[in-house]
C-alpha positions in Angstrom: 155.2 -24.0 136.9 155.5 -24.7 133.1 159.0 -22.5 133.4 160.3 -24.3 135.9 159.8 -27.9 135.2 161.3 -26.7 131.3 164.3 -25.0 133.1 164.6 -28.7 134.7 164.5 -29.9 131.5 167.3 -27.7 130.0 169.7 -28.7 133.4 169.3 -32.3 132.6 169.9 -32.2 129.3 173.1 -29.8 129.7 174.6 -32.0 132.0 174.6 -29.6 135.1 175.1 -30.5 138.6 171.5 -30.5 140.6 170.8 -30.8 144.1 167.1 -31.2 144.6 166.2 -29.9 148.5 162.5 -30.3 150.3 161.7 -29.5 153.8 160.1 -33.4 154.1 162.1 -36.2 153.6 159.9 -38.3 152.8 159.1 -37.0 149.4 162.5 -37.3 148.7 163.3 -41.0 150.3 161.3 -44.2 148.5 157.7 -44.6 149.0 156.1 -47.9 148.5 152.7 -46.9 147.4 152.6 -46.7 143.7 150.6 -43.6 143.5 153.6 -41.2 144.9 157.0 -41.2 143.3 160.4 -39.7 144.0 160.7 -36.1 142.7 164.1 -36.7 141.8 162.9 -39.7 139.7 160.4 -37.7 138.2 162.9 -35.2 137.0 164.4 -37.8 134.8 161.2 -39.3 133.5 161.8 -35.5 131.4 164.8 -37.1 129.9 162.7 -39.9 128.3 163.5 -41.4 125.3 166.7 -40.7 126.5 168.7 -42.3 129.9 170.4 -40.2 132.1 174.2 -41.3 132.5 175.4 -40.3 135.6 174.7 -40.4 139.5 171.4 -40.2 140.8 170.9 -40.2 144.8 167.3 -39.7 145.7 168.2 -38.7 149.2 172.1 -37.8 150.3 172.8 -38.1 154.0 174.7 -34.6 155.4 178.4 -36.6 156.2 178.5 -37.4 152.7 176.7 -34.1 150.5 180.1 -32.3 151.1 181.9 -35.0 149.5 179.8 -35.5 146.7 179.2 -32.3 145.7 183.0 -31.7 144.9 182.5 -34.4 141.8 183.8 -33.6 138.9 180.8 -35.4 136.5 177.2 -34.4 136.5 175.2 -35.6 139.2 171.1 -35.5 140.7 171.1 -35.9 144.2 168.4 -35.1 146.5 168.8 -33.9 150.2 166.8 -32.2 153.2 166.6 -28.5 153.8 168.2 -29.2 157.6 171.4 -30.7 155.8 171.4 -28.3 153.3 171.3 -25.8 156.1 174.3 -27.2 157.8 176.7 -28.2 154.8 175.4 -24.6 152.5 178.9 -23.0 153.0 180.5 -26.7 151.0 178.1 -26.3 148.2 180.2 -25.1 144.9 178.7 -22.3 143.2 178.4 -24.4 140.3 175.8 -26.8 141.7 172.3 -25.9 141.1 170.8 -26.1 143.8 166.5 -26.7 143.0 163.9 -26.5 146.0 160.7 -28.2 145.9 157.8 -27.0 147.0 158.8 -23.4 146.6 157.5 -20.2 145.2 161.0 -19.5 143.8 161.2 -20.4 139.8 164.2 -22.0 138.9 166.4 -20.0 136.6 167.0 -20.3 133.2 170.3 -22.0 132.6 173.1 -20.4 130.7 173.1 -22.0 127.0 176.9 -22.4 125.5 177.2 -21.2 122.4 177.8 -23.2 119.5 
């Protein structure tokens, strides 16, 4: 929805941690036909003019989401729903955590005051 890909929007440009999760891989991993891209990609096509500065891993393998999760910076990783599944309990409550595909909106981020 309109709501949800502007909430996107407002994580991206606030820096926040995001975990993209899908139920199919695929969507998730590189496709070589030109007419599908990443979803994690596509989150930061949102950011253009501007470039986004820190990680980006389209598709996180389970042995290391509960490492990279615990980083400090901002980050956009991407990961299955079965991983997510198994690592949930490592995931800091300050990672947003976005699915694809789902009837759920994402929230509205909290906006710092000036």
């Amino acid at each position: 929805s309109a709501e949800s890909i502007l909430n996107t929007l407002l994580l991206l440009l606030l820096e926040e941690k995001l975990l993209f999760v899908s139920n199919d891989i695929s969507i998730l991993s590189v496709m070589l036909s030109s007419s599908f891209t990443q979803p994690v990609l596509e989150a930061l096509l949102l950011l253009l003019p501007y470039a986004y500065p820190h990680t980006v891993i389209p598709l996180v393998p389970y042995y290391l989401l509960r490492i990279l999760v615990d980083s400090p910076s901002p980050f956009l990783f991407g990961t299955s729903a079965f991983t997510l599944a198994s690592a949930s309990h490592a995931i800091p409550p300050d990672v947003h955590t976005l699915f694809l595909f789902s009837e759920t909106p994402i929230p509205s981020p909290a906006i710092p005051e000036a």
